[in-house]
C-alpha positions in Angstrom: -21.2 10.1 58.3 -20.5 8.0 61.9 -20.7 11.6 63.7 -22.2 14.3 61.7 -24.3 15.9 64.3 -21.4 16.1 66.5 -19.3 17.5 63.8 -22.0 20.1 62.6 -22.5 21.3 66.1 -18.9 21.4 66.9 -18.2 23.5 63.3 -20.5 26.1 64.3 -19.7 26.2 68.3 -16.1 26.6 67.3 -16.6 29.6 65.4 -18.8 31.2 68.0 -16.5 31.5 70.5 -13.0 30.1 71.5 -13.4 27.2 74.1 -10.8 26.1 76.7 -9.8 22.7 78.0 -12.3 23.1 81.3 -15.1 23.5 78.6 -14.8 20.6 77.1 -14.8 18.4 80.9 -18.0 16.8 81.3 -20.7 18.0 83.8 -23.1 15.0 83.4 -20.7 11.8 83.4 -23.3 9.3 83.3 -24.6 11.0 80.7 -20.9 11.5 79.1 -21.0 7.4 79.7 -24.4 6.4 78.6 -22.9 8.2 75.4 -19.8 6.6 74.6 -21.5 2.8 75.5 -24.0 3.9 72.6 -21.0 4.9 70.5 -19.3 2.0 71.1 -22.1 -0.6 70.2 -22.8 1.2 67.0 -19.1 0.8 66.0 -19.6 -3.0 67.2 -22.4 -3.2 64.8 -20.9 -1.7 62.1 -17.7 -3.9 62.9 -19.8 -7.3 62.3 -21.3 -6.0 59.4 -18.4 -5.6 58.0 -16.9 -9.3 59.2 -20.4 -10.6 57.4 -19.7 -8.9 54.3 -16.3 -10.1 54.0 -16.4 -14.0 54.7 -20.5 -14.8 55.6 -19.2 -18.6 56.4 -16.5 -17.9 58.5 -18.6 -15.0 60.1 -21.7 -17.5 60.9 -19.3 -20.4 62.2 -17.8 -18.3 64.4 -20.8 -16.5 65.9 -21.7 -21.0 66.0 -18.9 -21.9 68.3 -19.4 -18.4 70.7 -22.6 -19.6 70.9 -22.1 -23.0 71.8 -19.3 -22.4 74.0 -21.6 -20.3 76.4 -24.7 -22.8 75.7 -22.6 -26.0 76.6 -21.6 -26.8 80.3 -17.3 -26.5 80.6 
């Protein structure tokens, strides 16, 4: 599971008490965003994986040219 400790804790909050729209604002954002940029990597990971899987040529040819487009002078 991508989330399951956010999805435990949120089962058994939920059925605690009854939360608002105000509860669920964030009090820390840097926090909130320090978060959601780890989130985001992990789905990138998971997203090249994936690419790899599929086609490894295609994948490693096109990693090849990103890396030679920033390596080379324009």
């Amino acid at each position: 599971m991508l989330h399951a400790a956010a999805r435990l804790l949120a089962g058994v909050a939920t059925r605690l008490r009854r939360y608002t729209a105000a509860d669920l604002v964030p009090q820390d954002h840097a926090a909130w965003q320090k978060l959601r940029q780890a989130i985001r990597r992990r789905f990138a990971l998971r997203a090249q994986g994936r690419r790899f899987r599929r086609d490894p040529q295609a994948y490693l040819e096109q990693v090849e040219a990103a890396y030679l487009k920033r390596a080379l002078p324009s």
